[in-house]
C-alpha positions in Angstrom: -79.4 -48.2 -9.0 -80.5 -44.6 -9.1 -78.8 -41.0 -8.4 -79.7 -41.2 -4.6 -78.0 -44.2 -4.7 -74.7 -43.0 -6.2 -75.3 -40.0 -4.4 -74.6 -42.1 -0.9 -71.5 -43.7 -2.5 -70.1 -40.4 -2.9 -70.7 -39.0 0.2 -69.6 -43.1 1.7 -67.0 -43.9 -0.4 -65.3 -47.4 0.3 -68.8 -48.6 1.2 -69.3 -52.6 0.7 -72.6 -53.8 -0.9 -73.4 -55.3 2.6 -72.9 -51.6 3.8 -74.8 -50.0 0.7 -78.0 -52.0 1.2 -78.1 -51.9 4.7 -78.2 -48.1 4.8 -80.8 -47.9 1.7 -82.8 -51.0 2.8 -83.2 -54.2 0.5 -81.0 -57.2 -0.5 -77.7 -57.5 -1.4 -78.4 -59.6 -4.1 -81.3 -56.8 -5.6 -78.2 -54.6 -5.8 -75.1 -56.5 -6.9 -75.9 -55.9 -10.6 -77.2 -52.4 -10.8 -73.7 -51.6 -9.0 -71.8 -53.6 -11.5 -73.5 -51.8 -14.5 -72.6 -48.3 -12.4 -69.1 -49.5 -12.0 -68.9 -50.0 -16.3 -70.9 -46.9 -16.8 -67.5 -45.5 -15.1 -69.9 -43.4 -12.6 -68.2 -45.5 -9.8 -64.9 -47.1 -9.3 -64.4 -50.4 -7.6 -61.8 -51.7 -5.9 -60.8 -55.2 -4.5 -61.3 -58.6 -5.7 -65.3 -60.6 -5.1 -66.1 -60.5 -1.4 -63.6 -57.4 -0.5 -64.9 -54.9 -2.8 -65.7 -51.5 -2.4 -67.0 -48.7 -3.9 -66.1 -45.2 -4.1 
């Protein structure tokens, strides 16, 4: 996951994953992990619990 993508985070915040990779294009599952190692980098937050989180 690069800037551009943390970039429309920050301008979406709350955004699903679902809603992440359909406005960048790709698969869900191509981006699950580069947004969990965002999310440790502390870059992100995340909030909810497996299939309700989102990001902001």
């Amino acid at each position: 996951m690069g800037e551009p993508d943390v970039v429309y985070v920050v301008r979406n915040p709350g955004a699903s994953v679902e809603q992440i990779t359909d406005a960048l294009g790709g698969a869900t599952k191509d981006l699950q992990l580069p947004i969990v190692r965002v999310v440790a980098a502390k870059k992100l937050t995340a909030t909810g619990q497996t299939r309700g989180t989102t990001t902001s």
